[in-house]
Structures are given as structure tokens and as C-alpha cells.
C-alpha positions as CSV (number, residue, x, y, z in Angstrom):
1,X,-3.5,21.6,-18.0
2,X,-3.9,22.1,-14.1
3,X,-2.4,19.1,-12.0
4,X,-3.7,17.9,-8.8
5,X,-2.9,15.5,-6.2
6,X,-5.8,12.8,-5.1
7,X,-5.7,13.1,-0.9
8,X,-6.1,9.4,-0.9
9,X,-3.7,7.5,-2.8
10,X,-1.5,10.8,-3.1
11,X,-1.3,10.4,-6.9
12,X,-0.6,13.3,-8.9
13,X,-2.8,13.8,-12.5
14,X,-3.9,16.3,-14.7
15,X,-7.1,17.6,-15.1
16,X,-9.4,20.4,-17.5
17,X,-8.8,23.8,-16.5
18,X,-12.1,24.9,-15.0
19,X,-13.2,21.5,-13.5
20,X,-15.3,21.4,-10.7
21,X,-14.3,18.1,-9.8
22,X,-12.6,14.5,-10.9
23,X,-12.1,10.9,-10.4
24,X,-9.2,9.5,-9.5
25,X,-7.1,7.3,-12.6
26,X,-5.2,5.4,-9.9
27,X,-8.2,4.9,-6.7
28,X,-11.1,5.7,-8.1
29,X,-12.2,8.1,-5.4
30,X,-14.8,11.1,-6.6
31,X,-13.9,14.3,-5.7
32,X,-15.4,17.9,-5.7
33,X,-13.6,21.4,-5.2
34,X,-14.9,23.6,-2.4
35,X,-13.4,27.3,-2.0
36,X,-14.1,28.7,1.9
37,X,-16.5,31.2,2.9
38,X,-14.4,32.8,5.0
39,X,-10.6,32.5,3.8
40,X,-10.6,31.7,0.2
41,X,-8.7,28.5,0.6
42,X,-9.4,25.9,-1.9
43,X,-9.9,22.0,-1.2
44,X,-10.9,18.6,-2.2
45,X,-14.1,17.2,-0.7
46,X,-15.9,14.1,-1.2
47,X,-19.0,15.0,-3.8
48,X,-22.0,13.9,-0.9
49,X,-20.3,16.3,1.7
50,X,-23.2,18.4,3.1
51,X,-20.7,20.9,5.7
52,X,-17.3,21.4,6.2
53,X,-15.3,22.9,8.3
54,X,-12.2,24.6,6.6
55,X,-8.6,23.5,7.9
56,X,-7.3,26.2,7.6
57,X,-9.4,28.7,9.5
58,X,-11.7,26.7,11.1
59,X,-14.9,28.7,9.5
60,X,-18.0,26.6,8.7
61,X,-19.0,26.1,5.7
62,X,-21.9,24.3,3.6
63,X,-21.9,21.9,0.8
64,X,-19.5,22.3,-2.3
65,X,-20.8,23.9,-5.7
66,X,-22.0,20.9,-7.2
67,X,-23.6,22.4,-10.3
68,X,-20.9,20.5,-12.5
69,X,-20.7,17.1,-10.5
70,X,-17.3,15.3,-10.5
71,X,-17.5,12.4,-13.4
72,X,-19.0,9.3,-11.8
73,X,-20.5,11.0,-9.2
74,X,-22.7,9.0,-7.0
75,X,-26.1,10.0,-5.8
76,X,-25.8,12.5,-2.7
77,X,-26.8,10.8,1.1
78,X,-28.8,12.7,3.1
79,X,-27.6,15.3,5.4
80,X,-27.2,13.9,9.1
81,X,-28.7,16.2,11.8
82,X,-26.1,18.2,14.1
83,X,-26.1,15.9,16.5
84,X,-25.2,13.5,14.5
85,X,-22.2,14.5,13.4
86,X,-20.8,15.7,17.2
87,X,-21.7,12.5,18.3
88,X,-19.7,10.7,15.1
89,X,-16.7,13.2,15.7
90,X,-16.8,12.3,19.3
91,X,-16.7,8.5,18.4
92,X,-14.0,8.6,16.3
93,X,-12.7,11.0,18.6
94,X,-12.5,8.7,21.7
95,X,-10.9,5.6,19.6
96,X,-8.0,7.7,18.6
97,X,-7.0,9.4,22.2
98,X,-7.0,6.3,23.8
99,X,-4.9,4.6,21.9
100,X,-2.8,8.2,21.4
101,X,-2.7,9.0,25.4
102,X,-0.7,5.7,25.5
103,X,1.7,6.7,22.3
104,X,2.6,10.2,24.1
105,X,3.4,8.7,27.3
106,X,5.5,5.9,25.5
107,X,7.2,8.2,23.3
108,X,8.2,10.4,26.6
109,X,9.6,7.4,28.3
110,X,11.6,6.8,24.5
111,X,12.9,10.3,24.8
112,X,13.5,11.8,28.0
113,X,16.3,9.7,29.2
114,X,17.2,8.2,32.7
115,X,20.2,9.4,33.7
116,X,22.2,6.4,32.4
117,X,25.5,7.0,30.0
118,X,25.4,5.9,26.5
119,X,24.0,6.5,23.4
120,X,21.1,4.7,21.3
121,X,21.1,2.4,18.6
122,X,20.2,4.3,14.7
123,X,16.7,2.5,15.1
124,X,15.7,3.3,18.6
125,X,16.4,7.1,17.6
126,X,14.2,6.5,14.2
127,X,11.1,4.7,16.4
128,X,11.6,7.5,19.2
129,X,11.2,10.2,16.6
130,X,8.2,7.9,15.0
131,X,6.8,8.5,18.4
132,X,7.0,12.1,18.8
133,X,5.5,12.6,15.2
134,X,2.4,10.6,17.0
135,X,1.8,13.1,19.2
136,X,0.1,15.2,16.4
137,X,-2.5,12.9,16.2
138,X,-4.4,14.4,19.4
139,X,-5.6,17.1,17.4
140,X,-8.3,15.9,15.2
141,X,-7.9,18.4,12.4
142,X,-7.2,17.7,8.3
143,X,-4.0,19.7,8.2
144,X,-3.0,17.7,11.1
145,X,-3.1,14.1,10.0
146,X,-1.9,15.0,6.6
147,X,0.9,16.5,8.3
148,X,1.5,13.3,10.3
149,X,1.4,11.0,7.2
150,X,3.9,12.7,5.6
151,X,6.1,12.6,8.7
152,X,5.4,8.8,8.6
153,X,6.5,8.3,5.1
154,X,9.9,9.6,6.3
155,X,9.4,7.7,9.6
156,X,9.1,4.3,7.7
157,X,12.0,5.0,5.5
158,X,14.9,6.2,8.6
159,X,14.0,3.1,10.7
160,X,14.1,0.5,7.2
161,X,17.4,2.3,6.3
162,X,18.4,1.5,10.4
163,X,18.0,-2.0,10.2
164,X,13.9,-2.4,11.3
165,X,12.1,-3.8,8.3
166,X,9.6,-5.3,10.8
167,X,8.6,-2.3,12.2
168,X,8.7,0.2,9.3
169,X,6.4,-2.3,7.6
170,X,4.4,-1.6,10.6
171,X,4.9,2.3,10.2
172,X,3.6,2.1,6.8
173,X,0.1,0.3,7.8
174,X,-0.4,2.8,10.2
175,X,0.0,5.9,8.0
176,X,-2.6,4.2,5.9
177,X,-4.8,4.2,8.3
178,X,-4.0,7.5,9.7
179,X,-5.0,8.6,5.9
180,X,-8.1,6.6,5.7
181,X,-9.0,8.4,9.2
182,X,-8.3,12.3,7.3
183,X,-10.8,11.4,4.9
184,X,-13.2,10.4,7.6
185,X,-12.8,13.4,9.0
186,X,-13.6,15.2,6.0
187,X,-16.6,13.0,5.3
188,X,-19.6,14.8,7.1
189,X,-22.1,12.2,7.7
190,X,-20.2,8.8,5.9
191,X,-19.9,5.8,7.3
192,X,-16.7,6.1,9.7
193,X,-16.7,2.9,11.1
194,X,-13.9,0.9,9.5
195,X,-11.7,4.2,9.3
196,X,-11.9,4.4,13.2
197,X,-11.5,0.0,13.4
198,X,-8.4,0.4,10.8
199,X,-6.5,3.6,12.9
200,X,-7.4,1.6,16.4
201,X,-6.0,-1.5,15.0
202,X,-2.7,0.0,13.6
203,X,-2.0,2.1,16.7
204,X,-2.5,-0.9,18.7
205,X,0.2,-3.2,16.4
206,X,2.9,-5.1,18.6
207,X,5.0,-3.7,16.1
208,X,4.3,-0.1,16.7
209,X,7.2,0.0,19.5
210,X,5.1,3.0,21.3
């Protein structure tokens, strides 16, 4: 049998050769599969998705088969007009490059050095590479934040193994949110609000060192 990994809680399970979709044994969360138009890439999507835009090649792309719903599959929500969804990107937009204009500049300051002699502690080199790995997060794209929350899962280790349990607890909560924001992105026309409260909140942590 095929095996698949859930883009939220990253758990990997089987599923029946052929399926057109599933529910998550460890989350819960419904998924469909949608194949792109234009490149033939194949990915997960949430079962009320109405557009997508592919990660890959950036092509356009409208609603997932959904002759053979995922099991449990909820009722579809209406399609939100165009505008709608610019001004929902836009919003979730803004929150995230405000609080990342101030993690890039940080993370400069962490890394370009001033001239001084001397070397840094294991911890300050794990947070300044933390930093740097932040930087990704100015381009709202899929590929991009799952990219980033994989670099955080390393991230949180280096700087627990250096000494920091404080702030790799910190790292941690914020590559939550940074995956809670991905699946906003891929959810055309959901409810974003608490993904875009959750990723301001973590970026803003006092013990995100940024």
C-alpha cells in the first residue's frame, strides 16, 4: 500500500492504492489529492479548496477532483470572489513582513560582525543560523514555509544541544505556527485569522532572540 505524509502533523500512514483522498489517523485533518494543470505535480489539498495555485510552477489551477471525497469529508464552503482572496493573501501578507523585516535586519546584525576579535558562543552561532533560515519566510509560497519548518526542526535541536532549552522551546512554537500559516496558504477562502494571530505571536516571542 501507498504511504503518505499528512502536511500537518507530518505523520507518515498508509493508504489504498487509488485513493483520492484520506483522513489523518494522528490529526484528523481531511485531505484531497490534486494533480496540476500545467506541470503534473501531485499534492495534498484541503477537500473545500475551490483554486490553487501550484508550488511548484506557479500555474493556476481550479478545484481538486472530488468525485471520490476524502472519508469524513465536510460539506464544501462557498467559493470567495477574487477579490477576496487578494485581499486575504494581502492580510496575512502584511502580518508576516512586518514582523519578518525586523527578523532580517536582526539576523544581519547577528551575522555580519563588527570588527571586534573573538569568536561566538555554540548557541549564539545556532540562534544566528535560526535567523538566517527566517529570512525564507518573505516569500509567501508552500514550498517555502515547508522548507523553513524543516530548517526549524534542525534549528530547535543545534541550539537545545548548545545549551538554550529556553529558546529552542521557543523555536519549536514558532515552526508550529509557521506550519499552521502553509496550510493557510493553501486554504483558498478558510478562515485565516488565528493562523495569521498564531505566526505574529511566535515571531514576536521574547524568546525568539531575532
Amino acid at each position: 500500500m501507498p504511504e503518505v505524509t499528512c502536511p500537518r502533523c507530518e505523520t507518515r500512514q498508509t493508504i489504498e492504492a487509488g485513493a483520492a483522498g484520506y483522513t489523518c489517523v494522528r490529526c484528523g485533518a481531511r485531505w484531497v489529492f490534486a494533480t496540476c494543470e500545467n506541470c503534473g505535480q501531485r499534492f495534498h489539498m484541503p477537500p473545500d479548496a475551490t483554486s490553487w495555485t501550484c508550488p511548484n510552477c506557479g500555474h493556476q489551477n481550479g478545484a481538486p477532483d472530488r468525485a471520490t471525497p476524502a472519508p469524513g469529508d465536510a460539506t464544501p464552503t462557498r467559493a470567495g470572489s477574487t477579490a477576496a482572496q487578494r485581499r486575504r493573501r494581502l492580510r496575512l501578507g502584511t502580518i508576516a513582513l512586518v514582523a519578518i523585516a525586523a527578523i532580517v535586519s536582526a539576523s544581519f546584525l547577528l551575522t555580519r560582525g563588527d570588527g571586534a576579535s573573538g569568536t561566538q558562543s555554540p548557541s549564539a552561532d545556532a540562534v544566528a543560523t535560526m535567523c538566517l533560515h527566517l529570512r525564507d519566510l518573505q516569500t509567501p509560497r508552500v514550498d517555502a514555509f515547508t522548507r523553513v519548518a524543516a530548517e526549524l526542526t534542525a534549528d530547535a535541536d543545534a541550539i537545545d544541544a548548545a545549551g538554550n532549552p529556553q529558546t529552542a522551546a521557543a523555536v519549536r512554537r514558532l515552526r508550529r505556527a509557521v506550519i499552521g500559516y502553509r496550510d493557510a496558504l493553501q486554504t483558498q477562502g478558510g478562515d485565516d485569522s488565528a493562523a495569521a494571530a498564531a505566526m505574529a505571536q511566535a515571531l514576536s516571542d521574547p524568546d525568539i532572540p531575532c
